[in-house]
N, C-alpha and C positions, 0 to 999 in steps of 0.2 A: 452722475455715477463716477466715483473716480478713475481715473486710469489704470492704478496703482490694480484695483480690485480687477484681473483678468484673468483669472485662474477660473476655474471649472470643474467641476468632478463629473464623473462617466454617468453621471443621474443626472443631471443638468436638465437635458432635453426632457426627461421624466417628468421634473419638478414642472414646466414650460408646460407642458401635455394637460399637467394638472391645475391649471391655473395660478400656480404659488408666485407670491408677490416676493422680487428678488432683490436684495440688497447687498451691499460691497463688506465683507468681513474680513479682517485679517491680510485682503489682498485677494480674497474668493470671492465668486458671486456666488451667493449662497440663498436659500429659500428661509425666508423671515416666518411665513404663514402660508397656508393654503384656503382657511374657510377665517378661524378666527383664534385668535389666541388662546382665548378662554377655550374654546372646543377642544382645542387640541389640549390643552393643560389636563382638561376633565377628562378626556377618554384616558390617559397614561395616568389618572389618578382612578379611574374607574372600572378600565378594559384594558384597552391595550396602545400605543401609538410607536411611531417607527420615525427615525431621523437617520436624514444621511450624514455620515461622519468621513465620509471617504474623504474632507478635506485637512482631516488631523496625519501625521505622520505617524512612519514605520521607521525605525531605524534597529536594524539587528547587529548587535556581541557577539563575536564566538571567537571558540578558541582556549584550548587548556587554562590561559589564565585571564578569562574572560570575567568572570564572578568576582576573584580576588579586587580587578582590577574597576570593575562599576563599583565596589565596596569602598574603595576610596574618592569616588567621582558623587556616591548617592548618600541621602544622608539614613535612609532606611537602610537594616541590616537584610543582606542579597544574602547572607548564608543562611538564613535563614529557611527560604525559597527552596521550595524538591522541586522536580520538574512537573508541569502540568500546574503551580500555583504562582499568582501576583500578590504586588502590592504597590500601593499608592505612595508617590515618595519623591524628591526634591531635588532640583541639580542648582549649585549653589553658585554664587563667583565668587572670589579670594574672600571679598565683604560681608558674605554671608546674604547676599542679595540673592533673590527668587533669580533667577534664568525661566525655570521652567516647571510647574508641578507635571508626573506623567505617570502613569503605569508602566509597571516591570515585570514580564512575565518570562518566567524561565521554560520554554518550550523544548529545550533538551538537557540533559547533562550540560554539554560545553557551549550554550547556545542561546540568546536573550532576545526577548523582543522588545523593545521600548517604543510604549507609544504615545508621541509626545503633542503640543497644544502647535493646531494650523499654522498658524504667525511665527512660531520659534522653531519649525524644522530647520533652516537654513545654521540660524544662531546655536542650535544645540550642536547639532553634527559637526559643526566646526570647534564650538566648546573642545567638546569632546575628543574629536579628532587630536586638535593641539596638543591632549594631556595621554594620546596611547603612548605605552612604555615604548622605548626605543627597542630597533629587529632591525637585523640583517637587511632582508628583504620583504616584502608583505607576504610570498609562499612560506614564511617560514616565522613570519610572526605571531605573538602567543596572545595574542588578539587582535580581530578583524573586525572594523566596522565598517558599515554596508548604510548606505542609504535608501531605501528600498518603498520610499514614501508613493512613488511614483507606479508602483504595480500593482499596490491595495487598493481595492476599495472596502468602503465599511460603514457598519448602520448599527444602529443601537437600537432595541427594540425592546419597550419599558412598559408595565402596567399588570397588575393584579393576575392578569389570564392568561399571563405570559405561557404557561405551565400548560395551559390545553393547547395554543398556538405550536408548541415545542410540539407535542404528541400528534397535532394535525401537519408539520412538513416532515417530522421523521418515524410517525409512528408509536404506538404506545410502545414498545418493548425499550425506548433510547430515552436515556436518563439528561435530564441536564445537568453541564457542569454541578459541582457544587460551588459553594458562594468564593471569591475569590481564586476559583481554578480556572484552568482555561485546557481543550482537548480541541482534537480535529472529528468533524464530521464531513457524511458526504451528502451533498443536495441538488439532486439530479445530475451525477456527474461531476459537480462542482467544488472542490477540496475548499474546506472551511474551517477556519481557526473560531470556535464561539467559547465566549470568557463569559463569568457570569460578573461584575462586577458594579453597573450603574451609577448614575451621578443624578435621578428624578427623588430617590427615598422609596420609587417604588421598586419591587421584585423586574428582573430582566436581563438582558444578554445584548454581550456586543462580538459582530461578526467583519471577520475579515477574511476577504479571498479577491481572487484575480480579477483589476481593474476588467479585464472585457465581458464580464460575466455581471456588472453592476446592475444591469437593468432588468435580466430573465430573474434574480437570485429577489431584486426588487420588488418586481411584481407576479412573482409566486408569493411571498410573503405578505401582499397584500391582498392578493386572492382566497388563501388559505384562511386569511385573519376578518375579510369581510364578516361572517356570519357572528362575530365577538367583537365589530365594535370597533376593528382597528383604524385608527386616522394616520397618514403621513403628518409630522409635524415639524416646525418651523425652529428655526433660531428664538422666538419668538416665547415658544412656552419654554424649550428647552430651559432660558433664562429663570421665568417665574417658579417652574422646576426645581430648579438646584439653588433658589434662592430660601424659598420657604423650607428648603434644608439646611442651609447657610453652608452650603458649600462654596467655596472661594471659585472667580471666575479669573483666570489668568490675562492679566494687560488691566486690570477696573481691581481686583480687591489681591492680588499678590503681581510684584513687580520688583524690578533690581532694589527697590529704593524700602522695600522690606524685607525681616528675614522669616521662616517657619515659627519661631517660638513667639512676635509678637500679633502673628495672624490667629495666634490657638492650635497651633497645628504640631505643638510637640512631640503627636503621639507616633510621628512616622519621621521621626527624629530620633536615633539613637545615639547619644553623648558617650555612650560606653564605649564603642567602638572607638579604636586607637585613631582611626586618621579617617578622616573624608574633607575634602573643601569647603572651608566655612566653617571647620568646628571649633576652631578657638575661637576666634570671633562671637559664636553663640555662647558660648563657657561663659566668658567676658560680659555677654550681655546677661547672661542667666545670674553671675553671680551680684551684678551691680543694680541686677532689678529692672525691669522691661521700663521702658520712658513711655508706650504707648501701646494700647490694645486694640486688634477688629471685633468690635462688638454687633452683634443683631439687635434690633432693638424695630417697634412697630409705632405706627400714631395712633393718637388720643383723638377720638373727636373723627369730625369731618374733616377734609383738608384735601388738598389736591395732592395727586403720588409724587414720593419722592423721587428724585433721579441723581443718578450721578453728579457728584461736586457741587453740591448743595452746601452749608456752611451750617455746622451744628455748633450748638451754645451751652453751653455747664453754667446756671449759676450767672449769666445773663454773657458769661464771657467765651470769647470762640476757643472752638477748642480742639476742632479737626471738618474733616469735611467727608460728604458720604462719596463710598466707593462705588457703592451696590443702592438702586434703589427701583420700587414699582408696586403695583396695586396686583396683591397676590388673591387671583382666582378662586382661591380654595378657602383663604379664610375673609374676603372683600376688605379689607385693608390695607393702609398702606404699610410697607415693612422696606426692610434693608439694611445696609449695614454699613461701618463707619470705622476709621483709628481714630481712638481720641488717648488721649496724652492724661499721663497722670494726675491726679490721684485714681489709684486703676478702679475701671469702673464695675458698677456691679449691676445683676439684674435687679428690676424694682426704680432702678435711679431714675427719674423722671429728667426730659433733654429736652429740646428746641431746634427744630429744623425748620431753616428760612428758606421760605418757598415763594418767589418773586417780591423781595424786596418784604414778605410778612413772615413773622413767626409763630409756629404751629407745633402746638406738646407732642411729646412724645415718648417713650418707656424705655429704656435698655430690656430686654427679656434674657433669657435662657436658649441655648440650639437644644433641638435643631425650632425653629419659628411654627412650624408643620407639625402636628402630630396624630396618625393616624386615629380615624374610632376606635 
């Protein structure tokens, strides 16, 4: 187990209780699984399953020119944002290199919460920090950033029954969020920030509230949820989760050494707006034509699962290698996903992924890889 990985979130002993097998993340020790991967995958594709997140960071904005001022830092438009709604969106370097994907949510008028991926709290806050506008003093500065990663805790809680789970800890009369908003509720005492936004493909809510409250707030939520099915789940499905969505995993399929527009992800890229870090750069690359794409794409046939840094072939010749790879639960296939270099690829294109020294077909497809009944 590395050194490096000693970090712990206020569920730790929870996960230990419950038997979950623990592996080194990011620099966390974090719960890979508790029963089996596939279980957990199938309950948040069936019922319901719960993960702890309380290892991703908190960092809050505020301050009269707090919005203006992330509007230059994010590549998603923040005026867009009323209070009580997110959105998914990018913090860039000079290069137009990923930092960090994260959610934005504007929880007051003058006031932001970002929260951003385990491994790059330290790197963003400092990003960040170096680029606030110059002030007097910080009592009087026209934005304040806060690092506040250290007082949340937080769980994401993903699957079709989400909806009856809500109505068994708050009662029918309390509405959940709508899709992309985020409101405070109270549970048991316990002030709770719950966003509806998810990263499975399926319906669900992510909650945050005060690290010493992680493990009653825990297991009420698995109490309430027994009778529907609910599983704690691992790093483990989470993955096959957001894969067979082809949602991009932060550090494996977006990194400094890519930018948003050749990951697919232009939709939370707005080039209109006059300034943010990274947007010429993108301009530059938009208009000279992307040199390389993340494609999804599944195997043909039998074949052992893909995994990371695997070496794909166009046409017999290499042509990129996977970022993303595993035998996706839901549809028993192998799948995952790849940048490969132009001619840009398209779904249908049959590929080649070498898997110990052999190579084994395979499809570019269409996202998301997953598509519900």
């Amino acid at each position: 187990m590395s050194a490096a990985a000693s970090k712990t979130t206020p569920l730790y002993d929870q996960h230990l209780k419950l038997g979950a097998k623990i592996i080194p993340f990011g620099g966390w020790l974090m719960p890979v699984q508790y029963s089996s991967i596939m279980e957990e995958h199938l309950a948040v594709r069936n019922a319901v399953g719960m993960f702890d997140i309380s290892h991703m960071g908190e960092l809050v904005a505020s301050g009269p020119r707090a919005g203006e001022w992330l509007n230059t830092m994010l590549t998603n438009n923040v005026a867009k944002l009323e209070v009580g709604t997110g959105q998914y969106t990018f913090l860039l370097n000079d290069e137009a290199g990923i930092i960090d994907d994260l959610i934005l949510y504007r929880i007051e008028d003058e006031k932001f919460l970002l929260v951003v991926n385990a491994s790059r709290i330290e790197d963003d806050f400092e990003w960040l920090r170096a680029h606030l506008p110059g002030s007097a003093t910080p009592a009087t500065a026209e934005v304040r950033l806060e690092n506040q990663s250290d007082r949340y805790a937080g769980l994401a809680v993903q699957g079709p029954k989400i909806g009856e789970l809500f109505a068994a800890l708050f009662g029918e009369g309390k509405e959940l969020p709508a899709r992309n908003q985020i409101a405070q509720f109270d549970l048991g005492g316990t002030k709770l920030w719950i966003a509806r936004t998810g990263y499975t493909g399926e319906d669900g809510i992510e909650l945050f509230f005060p690290a010493a409250d992680a493990a009653p707030v825990w297991n009420q939520i698995l109490e309430n949820g027994k009778s529907l099915g609910i599983r704690p789940c691992g790093l483990g499905a989470r993955d096959t989760l957001r894969l067979e969505m082809c949602y991009p995993l932060n550090g494996s399929d977006l990194s400094p050494e890519h930018h948003p527009l050749e990951a697919g992800l232009g939709f939370f890229v707005d080039l209109t707006k006059p300034q943010f870090t990274g947007r010429e750069k993108l301009l530059r690359e938009k208009r000279a034509g992307l040199s390389r794409r993340l494609v999804p794409f599944r195997m043909k046939g039998k074949s052992p699962p893909p995994r990371p840094h695997y070496k794909v072939f166009r046409d017999g010749e290499a042509a990129g290698e996977l970022t993303s790879g595993t035998l996706s639960p839901s549809l028993n296939y192998g799948i995952g996903m790849a940048y490969l270099t132009t001619p840009a690829p398209k779904p249908g294109e049959e590929i080649e992924i070498e898997i110990r020294g052999q190579k084994f077909p395979a499809v570019i497809e269409k996202k998301p890889l997953y598509k519900k009944p």
